[in-house]
DOTORNU-512835 format. One line per field, with one value per residue (C-alpha): residue number from 0; residue in one letter; x, y, z. Coordinates in Angstrom, 1 decimal, always signed. Layout:
! residues N
nr: c(NUM  ...)
rest: c(a  ...)
px: c(X  ...)
py: c(Y  ...)
pz: c(Z  ...)
! end
This chain:
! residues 470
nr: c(0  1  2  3  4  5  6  7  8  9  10  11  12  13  14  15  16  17  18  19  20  21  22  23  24  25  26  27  28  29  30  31  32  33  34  35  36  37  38  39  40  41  42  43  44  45  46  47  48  49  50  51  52  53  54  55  56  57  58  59  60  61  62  63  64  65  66  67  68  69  70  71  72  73  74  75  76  77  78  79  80  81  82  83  84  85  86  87  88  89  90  91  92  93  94  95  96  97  98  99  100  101  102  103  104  105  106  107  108  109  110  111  112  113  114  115  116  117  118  119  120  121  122  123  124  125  126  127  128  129  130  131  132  133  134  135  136  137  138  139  140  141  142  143  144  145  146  147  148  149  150  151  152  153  154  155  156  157  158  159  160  161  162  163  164  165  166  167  168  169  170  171  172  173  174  175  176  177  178  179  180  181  182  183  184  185  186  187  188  189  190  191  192  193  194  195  196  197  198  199  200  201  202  203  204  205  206  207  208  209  210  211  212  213  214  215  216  217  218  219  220  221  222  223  224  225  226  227  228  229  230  231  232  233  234  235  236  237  238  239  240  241  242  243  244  245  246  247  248  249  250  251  252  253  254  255  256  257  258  259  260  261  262  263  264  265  266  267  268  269  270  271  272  273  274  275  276  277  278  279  280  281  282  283  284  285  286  287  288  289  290  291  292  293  294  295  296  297  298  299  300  301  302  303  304  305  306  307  308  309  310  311  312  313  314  315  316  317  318  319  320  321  322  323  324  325  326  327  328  329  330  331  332  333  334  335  336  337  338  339  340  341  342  343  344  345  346  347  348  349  350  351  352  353  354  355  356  357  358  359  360  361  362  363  364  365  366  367  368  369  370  371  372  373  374  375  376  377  378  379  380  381  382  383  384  385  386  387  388  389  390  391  392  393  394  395  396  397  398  399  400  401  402  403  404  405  406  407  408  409  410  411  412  413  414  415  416  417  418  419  420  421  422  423  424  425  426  427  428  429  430  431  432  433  434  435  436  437  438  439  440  441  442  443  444  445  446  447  448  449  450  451  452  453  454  455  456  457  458  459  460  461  462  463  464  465  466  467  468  469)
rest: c(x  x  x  x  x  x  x  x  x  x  x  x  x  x  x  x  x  x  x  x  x  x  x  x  x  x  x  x  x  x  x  x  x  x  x  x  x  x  x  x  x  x  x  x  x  x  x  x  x  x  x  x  x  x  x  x  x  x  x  x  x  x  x  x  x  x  x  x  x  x  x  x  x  x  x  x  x  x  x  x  x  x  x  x  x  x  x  x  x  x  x  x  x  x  x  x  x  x  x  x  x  x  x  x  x  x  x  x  x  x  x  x  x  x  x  x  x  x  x  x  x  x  x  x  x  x  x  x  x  x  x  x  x  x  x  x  x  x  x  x  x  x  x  x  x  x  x  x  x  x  x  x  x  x  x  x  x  x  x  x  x  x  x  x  x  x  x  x  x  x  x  x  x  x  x  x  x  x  x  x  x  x  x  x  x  x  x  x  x  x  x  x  x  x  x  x  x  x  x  x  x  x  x  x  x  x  x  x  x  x  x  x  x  x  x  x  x  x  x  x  x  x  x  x  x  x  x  x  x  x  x  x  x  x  x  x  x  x  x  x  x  x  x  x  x  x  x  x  x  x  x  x  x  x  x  x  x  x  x  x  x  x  x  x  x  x  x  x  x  x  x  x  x  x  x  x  x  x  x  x  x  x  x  x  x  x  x  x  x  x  x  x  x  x  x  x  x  x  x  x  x  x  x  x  x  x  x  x  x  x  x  x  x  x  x  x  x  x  x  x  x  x  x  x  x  x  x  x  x  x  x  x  x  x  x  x  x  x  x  x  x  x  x  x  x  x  x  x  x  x  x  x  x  x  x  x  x  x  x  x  x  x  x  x  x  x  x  x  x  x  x  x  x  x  x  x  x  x  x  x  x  x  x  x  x  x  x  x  x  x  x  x  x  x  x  x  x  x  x  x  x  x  x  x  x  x  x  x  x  x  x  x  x  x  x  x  x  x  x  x  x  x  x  x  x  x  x  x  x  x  x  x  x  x  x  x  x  x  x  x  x  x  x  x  x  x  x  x  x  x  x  x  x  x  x  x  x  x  x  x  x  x  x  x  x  x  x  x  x  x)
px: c(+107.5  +107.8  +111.7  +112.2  +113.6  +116.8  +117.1  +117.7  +120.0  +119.3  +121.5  +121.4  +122.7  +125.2  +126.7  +126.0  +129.0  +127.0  +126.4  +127.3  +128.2  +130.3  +133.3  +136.5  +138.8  +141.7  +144.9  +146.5  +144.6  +144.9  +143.3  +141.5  +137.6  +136.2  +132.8  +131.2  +131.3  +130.9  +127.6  +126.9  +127.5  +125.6  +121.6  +118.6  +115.5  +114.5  +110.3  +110.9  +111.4  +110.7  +107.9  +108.6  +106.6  +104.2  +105.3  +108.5  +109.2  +110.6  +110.2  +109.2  +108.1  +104.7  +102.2  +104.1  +103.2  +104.4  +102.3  +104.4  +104.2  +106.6  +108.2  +110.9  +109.6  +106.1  +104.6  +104.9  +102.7  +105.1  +104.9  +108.5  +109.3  +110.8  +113.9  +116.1  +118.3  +116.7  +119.1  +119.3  +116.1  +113.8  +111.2  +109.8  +106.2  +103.9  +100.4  +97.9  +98.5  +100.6  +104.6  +106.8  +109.4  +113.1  +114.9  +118.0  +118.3  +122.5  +122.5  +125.7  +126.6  +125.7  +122.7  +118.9  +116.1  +116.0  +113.4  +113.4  +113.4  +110.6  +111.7  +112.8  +114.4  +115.4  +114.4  +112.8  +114.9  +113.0  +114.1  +117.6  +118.3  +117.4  +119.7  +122.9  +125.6  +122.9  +125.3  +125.8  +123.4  +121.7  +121.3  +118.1  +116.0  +112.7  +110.0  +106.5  +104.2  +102.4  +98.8  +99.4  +95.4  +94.5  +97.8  +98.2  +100.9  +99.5  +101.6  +105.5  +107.8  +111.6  +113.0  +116.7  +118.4  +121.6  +123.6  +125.5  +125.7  +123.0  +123.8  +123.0  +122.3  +121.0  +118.3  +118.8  +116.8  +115.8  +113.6  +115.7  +117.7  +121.3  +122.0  +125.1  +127.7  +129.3  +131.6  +134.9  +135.2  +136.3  +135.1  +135.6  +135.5  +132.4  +131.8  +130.8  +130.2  +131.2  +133.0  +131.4  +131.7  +129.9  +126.7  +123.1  +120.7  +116.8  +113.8  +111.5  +108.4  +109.4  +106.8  +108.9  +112.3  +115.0  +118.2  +120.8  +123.5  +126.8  +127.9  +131.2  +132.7  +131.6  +134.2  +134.7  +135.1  +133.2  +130.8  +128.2  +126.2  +125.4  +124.0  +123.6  +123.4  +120.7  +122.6  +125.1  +124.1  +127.7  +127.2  +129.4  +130.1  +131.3  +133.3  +132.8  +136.6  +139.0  +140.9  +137.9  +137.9  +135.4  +134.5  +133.3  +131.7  +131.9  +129.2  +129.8  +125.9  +124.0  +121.5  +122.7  +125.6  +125.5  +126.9  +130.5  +132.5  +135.5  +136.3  +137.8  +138.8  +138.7  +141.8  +142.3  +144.0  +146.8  +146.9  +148.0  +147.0  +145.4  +143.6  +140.6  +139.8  +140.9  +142.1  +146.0  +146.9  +148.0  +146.8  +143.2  +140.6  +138.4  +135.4  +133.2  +136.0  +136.3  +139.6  +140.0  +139.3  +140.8  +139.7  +142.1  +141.6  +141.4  +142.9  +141.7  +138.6  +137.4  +140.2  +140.9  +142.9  +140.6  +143.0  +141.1  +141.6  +145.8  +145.7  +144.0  +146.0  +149.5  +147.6  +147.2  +143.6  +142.0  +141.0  +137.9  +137.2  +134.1  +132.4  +128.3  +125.2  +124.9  +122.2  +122.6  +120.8  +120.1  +119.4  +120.4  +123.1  +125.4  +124.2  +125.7  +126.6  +126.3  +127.8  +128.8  +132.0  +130.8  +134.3  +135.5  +136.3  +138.9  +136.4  +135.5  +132.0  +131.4  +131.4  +128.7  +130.6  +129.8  +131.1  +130.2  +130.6  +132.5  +130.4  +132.3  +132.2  +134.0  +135.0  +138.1  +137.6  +136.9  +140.2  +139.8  +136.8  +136.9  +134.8  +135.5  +134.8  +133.7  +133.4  +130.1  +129.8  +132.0  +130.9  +133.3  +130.2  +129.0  +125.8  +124.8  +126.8  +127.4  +128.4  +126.1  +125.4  +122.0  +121.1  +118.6  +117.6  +114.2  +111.8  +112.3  +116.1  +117.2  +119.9  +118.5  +121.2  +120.5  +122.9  +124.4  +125.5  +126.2  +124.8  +121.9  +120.3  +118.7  +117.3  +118.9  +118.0  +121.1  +119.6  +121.0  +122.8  +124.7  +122.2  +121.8  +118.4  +117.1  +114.0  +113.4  +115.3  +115.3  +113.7  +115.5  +118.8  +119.5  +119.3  +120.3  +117.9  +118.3  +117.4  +115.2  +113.5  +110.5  +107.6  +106.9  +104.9  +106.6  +103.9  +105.9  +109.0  +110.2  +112.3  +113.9  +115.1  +117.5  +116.7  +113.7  +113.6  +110.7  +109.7  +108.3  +106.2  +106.2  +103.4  +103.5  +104.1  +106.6  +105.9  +106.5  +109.5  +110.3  +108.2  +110.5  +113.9  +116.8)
py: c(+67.7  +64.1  +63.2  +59.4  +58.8  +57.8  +55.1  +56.3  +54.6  +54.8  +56.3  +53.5  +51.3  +54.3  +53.9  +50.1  +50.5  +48.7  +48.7  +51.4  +54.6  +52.5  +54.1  +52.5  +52.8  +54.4  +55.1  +58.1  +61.6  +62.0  +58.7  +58.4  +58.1  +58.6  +60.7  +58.3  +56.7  +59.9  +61.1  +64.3  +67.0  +69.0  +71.0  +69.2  +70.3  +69.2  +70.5  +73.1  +76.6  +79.2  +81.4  +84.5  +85.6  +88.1  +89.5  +89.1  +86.9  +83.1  +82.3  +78.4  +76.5  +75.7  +74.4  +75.3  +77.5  +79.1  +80.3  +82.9  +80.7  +83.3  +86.5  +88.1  +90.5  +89.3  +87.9  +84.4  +82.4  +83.3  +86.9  +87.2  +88.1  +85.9  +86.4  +87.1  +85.1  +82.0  +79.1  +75.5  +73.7  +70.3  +69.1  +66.4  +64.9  +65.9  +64.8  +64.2  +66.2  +68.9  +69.0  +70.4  +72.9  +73.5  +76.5  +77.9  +81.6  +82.9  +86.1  +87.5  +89.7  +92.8  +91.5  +93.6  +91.0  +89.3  +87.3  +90.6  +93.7  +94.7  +94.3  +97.9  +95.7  +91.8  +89.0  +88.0  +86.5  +82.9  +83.0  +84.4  +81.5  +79.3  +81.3  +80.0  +83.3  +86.4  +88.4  +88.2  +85.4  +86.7  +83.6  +80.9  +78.1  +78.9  +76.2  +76.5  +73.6  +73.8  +71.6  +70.4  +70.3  +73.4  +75.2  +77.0  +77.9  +76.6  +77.8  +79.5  +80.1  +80.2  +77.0  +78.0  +81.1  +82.6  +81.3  +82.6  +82.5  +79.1  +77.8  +74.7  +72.2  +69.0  +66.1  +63.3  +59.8  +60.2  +63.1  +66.2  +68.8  +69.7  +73.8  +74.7  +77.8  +79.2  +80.9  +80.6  +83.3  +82.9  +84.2  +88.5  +88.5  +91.4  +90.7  +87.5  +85.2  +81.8  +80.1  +80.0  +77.4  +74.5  +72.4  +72.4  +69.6  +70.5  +67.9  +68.6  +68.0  +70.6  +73.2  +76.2  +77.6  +74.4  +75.1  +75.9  +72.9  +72.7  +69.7  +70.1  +67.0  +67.1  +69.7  +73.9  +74.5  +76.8  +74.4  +74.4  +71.6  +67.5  +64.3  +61.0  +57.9  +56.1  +52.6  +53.5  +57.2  +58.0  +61.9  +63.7  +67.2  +69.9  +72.7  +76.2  +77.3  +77.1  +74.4  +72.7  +69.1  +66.7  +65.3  +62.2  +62.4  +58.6  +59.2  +56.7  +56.1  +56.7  +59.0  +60.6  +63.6  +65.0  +61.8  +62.2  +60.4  +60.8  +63.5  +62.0  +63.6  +61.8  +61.2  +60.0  +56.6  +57.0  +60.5  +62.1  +65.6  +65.9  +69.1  +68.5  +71.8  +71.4  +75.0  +73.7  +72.8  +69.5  +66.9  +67.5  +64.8  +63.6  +63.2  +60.0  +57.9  +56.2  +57.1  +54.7  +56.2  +56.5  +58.5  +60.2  +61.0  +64.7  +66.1  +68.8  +69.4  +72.3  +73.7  +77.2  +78.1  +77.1  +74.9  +71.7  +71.7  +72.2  +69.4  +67.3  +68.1  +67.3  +64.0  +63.3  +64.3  +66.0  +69.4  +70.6  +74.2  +75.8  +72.5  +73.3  +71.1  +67.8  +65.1  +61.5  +59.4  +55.8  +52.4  +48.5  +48.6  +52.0  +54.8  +58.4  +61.0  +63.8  +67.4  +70.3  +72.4  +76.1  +77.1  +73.8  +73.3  +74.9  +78.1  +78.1  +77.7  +74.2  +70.7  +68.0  +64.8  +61.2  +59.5  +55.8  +54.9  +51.5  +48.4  +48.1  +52.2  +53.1  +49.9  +48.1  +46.1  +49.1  +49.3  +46.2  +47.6  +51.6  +53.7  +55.6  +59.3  +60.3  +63.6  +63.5  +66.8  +69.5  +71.1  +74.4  +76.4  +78.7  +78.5  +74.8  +75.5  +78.1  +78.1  +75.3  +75.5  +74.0  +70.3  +68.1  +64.8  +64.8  +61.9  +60.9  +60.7  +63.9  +66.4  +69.8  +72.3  +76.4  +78.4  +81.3  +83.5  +87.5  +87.8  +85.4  +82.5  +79.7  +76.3  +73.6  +69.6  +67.4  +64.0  +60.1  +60.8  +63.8  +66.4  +69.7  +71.5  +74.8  +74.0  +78.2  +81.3  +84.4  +87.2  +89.8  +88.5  +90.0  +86.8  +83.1  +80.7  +78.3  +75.3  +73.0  +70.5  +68.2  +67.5  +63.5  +62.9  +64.4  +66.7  +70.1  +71.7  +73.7  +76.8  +80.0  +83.1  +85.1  +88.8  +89.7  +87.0  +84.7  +81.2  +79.4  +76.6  +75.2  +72.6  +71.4  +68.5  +67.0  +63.5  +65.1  +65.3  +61.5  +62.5  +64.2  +63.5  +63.9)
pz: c(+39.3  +40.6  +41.9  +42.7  +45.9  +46.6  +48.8  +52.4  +54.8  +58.4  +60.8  +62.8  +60.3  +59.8  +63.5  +63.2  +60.4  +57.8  +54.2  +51.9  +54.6  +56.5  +58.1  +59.1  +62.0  +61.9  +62.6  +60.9  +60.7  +57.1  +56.5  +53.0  +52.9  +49.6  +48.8  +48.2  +51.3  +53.1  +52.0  +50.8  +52.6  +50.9  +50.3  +50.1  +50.4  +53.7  +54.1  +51.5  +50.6  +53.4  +53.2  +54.8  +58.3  +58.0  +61.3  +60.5  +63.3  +62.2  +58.3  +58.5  +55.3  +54.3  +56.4  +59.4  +61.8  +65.0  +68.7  +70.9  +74.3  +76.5  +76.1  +78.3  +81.2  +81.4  +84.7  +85.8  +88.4  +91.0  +90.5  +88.9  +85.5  +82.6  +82.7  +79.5  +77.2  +77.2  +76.0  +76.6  +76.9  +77.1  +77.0  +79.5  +79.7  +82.5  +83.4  +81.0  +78.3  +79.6  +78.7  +81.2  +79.6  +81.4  +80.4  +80.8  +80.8  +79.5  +82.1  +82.9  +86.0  +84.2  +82.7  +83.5  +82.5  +86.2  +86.9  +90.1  +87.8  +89.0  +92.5  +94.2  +96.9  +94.8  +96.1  +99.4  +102.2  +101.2  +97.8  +98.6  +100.8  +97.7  +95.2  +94.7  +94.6  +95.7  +95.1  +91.5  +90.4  +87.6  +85.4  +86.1  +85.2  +84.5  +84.0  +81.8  +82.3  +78.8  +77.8  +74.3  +74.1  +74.9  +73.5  +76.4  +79.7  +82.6  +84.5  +84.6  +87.5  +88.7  +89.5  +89.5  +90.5  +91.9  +88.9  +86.0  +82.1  +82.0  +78.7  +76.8  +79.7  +79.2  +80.0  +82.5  +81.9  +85.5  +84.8  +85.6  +83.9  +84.1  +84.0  +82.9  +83.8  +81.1  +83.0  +85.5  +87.6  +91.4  +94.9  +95.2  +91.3  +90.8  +94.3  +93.8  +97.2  +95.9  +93.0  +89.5  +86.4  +87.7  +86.9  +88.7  +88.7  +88.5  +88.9  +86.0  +88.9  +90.9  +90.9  +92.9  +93.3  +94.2  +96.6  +94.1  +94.8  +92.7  +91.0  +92.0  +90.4  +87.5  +87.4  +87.3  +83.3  +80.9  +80.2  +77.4  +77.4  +78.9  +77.6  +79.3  +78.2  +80.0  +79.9  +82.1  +83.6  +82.3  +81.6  +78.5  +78.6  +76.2  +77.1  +74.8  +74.6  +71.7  +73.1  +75.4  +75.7  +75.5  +78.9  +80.7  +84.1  +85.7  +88.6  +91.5  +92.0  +88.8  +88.6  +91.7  +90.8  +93.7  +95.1  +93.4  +90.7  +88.4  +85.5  +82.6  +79.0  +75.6  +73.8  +70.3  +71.1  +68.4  +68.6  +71.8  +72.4  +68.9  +68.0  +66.2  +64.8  +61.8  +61.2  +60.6  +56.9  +57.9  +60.6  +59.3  +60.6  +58.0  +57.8  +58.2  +59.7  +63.1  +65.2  +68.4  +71.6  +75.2  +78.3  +80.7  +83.9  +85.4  +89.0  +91.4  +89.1  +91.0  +89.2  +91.2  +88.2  +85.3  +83.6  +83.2  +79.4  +80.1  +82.4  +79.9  +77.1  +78.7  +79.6  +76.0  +75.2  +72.4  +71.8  +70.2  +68.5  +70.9  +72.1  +72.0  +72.2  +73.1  +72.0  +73.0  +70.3  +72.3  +70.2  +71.0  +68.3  +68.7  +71.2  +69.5  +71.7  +69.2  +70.0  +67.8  +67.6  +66.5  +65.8  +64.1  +60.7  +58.0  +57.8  +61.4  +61.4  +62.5  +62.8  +64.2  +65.8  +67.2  +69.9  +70.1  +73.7  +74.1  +74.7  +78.3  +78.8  +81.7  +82.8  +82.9  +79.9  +77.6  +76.3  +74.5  +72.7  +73.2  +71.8  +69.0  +67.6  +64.1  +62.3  +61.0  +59.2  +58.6  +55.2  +55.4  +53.1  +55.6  +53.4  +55.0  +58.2  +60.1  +63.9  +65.0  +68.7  +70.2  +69.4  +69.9  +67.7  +65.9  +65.9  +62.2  +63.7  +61.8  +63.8  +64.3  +65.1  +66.5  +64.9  +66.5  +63.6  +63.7  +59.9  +59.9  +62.4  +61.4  +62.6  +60.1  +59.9  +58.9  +57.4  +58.1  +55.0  +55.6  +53.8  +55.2  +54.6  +56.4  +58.6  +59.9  +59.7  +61.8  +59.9  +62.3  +61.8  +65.2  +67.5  +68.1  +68.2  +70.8  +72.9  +70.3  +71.7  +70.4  +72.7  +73.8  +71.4  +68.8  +67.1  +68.2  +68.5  +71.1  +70.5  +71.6  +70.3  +72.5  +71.7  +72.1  +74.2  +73.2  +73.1  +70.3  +69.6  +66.3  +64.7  +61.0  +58.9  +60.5  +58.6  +55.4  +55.1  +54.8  +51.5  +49.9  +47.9  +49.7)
! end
C-alpha cells in the first residue's frame, strides 16, 4: 500500500530554530510547548518490520544483513586474546580501503576475558611498562583494522591496557580516540597502584600497545562518554551517576589534552542547581524548548573524594539522571552536542538532549549569546525508549541509540522529527548492544554486543529509509 510522505524537516533547520519545529527560549521549567510544535514522539516505521535471525543472533529488517568480525577470546595479531565487554567504539578511515576500528572493552577488577588469559604468568615486562595500573588493569582498547573490499580483519591487537571499566569513549577530529573509566576508586583500593576514574587518549594510527597516560584535567569522575566539537576542540563529557553533571573540558592547546585546561559544568542560566531528571512531579523540563545556558567552573578536579558533581551543584549547575553517549552533530548553522540520560525521564528509562554550544563558546563574550540545552526526546513508553546508552549520528542525520535494557536490547533510530523506529533487536535478550558506529563512507555500521562478546558489521539499505513514511 502506497503512503504519501509527509513532508520532512531537517534537523538542521530544527537546531537552526526555523519553521514549523521551532523551539523557544525559556525561562520557567514548566514552560508551555504545544505538540504540535514538538514532533511526535512517537513509532514509525523506520526500514521496517524485523525478520527474525536464523541463528538467533541480531533480528535486522529486510535486506539487511550482518558478518561476525570479532568474538571475545580469539587470537589477535599480537598473540593476545580479545578481551571481553566491548563498549564504546568508532570508526576512523585508514588506507585505501581499510577502516580502522577503536574499541573500548567495560572490564572491572574481577573481570576474566583479559586480553592475557591465556597467559600462566600476564603480561610481559614490555607490555607491563605500557599498562597503566598492572595491578588491577583489566579494562583496554583494542583496535581491528578492517578492508571494506575484501570484508575482512586485517589485523587486531591491544592498544590500551592497564585501565578499568572502558566505557563509551569518544572520537577526536584530530584522529584519536578518548577511553573512558567508569569508575572512582583510589590508590590500595583492591590493591590497586594508582588512582582510577580518568580519561586516556589513543591515536587511531598506532599499530601496537600505547603508554597508558591519564588525562588528569579533564577531571576524576565516573565518566561515560566524550564528544568534541571540531571548531573549537572544546571537549563535552557525560558522567553515568544519578546526579552526574554535564561537563565542559576548555583544553589550553587544542587538540592536545595532555597539555591541561579548565573543567567547567553546565548550568541552566535561570535555574540554579536544577535537576533535570524529571522524576519529581513538579519542575519537569519539557520537551522541545530552549533553556539559556551558563558554565561553572570546577576545583581540585582530581577530586580525591569523588565529589565533582557536589561541587558543581552547590555552584549552581545541573544534574542529569545517568549521563551516557555522546555524538557531536557539526554544521555551519547550529553544531548539537547530543547525549543521552538512561535513567532520565518520569519512567526512568531515558531521554536524548542537545546542547547548542554558544557562537562565542568558552570565551568571554559567551554570556551575551550562551548556549542553550534542549530536551529532545523523552517519550516515557518504555516500548520506543528504554535506557538509551550508546550514540552515534547516522549519515542520513538520524540518531541511533544502544539500549541497555535487562528485558530486551535493541538498536533504535530517532528521525529529524522526533519518530522512533527499531533498526535491530537482540534475539538473546541477554546483552547490551553497544558502541554503533558507521564506517566513512557510510555503507556499514559498526556494532557490539556485550555478552558473548562479539562485533558486528551490518550492510543493508541504508538509503531506504528516506523512502519510507515517517
Amino acid at each position: 500500500m502506497n503512503r504519501r510522505r509527509r513532508p520532512r524537516i531537517s534537523r538542521r533547520t530544527l537546531l537552526r530554530g526555523a519553521g514549523g519545529f521551532a523551539a523557544v527560549v525559556a525561562t520557567g521549567l514548566g514552560s508551555a510547548i504545544s505538540a504540535a510544535t514538538i514532533g511526535p514522539q512517537r513509532a514509525v516505521r523506520g526500514y521496517g518490520p524485523l525478520v527474525r535471525d536464523a541463528q538467533g543472533i541480531v533480528d535486522l529488517p529486510r535486506g539487511f544483513d550482518y558478518q561476525i568480525i570479532s568474538r571475545v577470546g580469539e587470537p589477535m595479531s599480537d598473540e593476545l586474546r580479545v578481551p571481553g565487554l566491548p563498549d564504546g567504539m568508532h570508526a576512523f578511515p585508514g588506507t585505501a580501503s581499510r577502516v580502522r576500528l577503536l574499541r573500548n572493552h567495560e572490564l572491572h577488577p574481577a573481570s576474566p576475558q583479559t586480553a592475557f588469559v591465556h597467559l600462566a604468568n600476564g603480561p610481559g615486562a614490555e607490555v607491563r611498562r605500557r599498562m597503566y595500573d598492572p595491578a588491577i588493569g583489566r579494562g583496554a582498547v583494542t583496535t581491528l583494522v578492517y578492508d571494506m573490499k575484501s570484508a575482512r580483519v586485517e589485523s587486531e591487537f591491544l592498544s590500551l591496557a592497564g585501565t578499568l571499566r572502558n566505557c563509551g569513549g569518544g572520537a577526536t577530529p584530530w584522529g584519536s580516540w578518548i577511553s573512558c573509566e567508569e569508575i572512582v576508586i583510589r590508590r590500595g583500593q583492591w590493591g590497586a597502584l594508582k588512582d582510577h576514574g580518568f580519561n586516556f587518549e589513543v591515536s587511531a594510527s598506532a599499530n601496537g600497545l600505547v603508554d597508558a597516560v591519564a588525562l588528569t584535567a579533564m577531571g576524576r569522575f565516573n565518566h561515560e562518554a566524550v564528544g568534541v566539537d571540531p571548531r573549537t576542540g572544546i571537549v563535552y563529557q557525560t558522567e553515568d551517576r544519578p546526579d552526574g553533571l554535564f561537563y565542559r573540558f576548555l583544553p589550553a592547546s587544542p587538540g592536545k589534552l595532555a597539555a591541561g585546561g579548565r573543567l567547567q559544568a553546565l548550568a541552566l542560566a535561570d535555574h540554579p542547581s536544577a535537576f533535570t531528571g524529571n522524576w519529581r512531579p513538579t519542575g519537569k523540563v519539557p520537551v522541545g524548548v530552549k533553556f539559556a545556558t551558563a558554565w561553572v567552573d570546577l576545583d581540585d578536579v582530581g577530586s580525591p573524594n569523588d565529589d565533582l558533581r557536589q561541587q558543581g551543584r552547590s555552584r549552581r549547575a545541573a544534574a542529569f539522571a545517568g549521563g551516557e553517549g555522546v555524538a557531536v552533530e557539526p554544521n555551519a548553522d547550529a553544531t548539537c552536542v547530543w547525549f543521552a540520560c538512561a535513567a532520565g525521564g518520569s519512567n526512568m528509562r531515558g531521554q536524548i538532549w542537545c546542547y547548542r554550544p554558544s557562537r562565542y563558546e568558552g570565551t568571554t563574550q559567551e554570556k551575551n549569546l550562551p548556549g542553550t540545552l534542549e530536551l529532545f526526546v523523552e517519550p516515557n513508553d518504555s516500548r520506543l525508549l528504554n535506557h538509551g546508552d550508546n550514540i552515534c549520528v547516522a549519515p542520513n542525520g538520524d540518531l541511533i541509540i544502544c539500549e541497555d535494557d535487562k528485558i530486551a536490547q535493541r538498536l533504535l533510530g530517532i528521525t529529524d522529527n522526533r519518530g522512533i523506529y527499531v533498526l535491530a533487536s537482540n534475539a538473546r535478550h541477554d546483552s547490551e548492544f553497544a558502541g554503533a558506529t558507521f564506517a566513512p563512507d557510510g555503507s556499514t555500521l559498526f556494532v557490539n554486543l556485550q555478552t558473548p562478546g562479539l562485533t558486528f558489521a551490518i550492510r543493508g539499505p541504508w538509503a531506504s529509509r528516506d523512502m519510507l513514511a515517517s
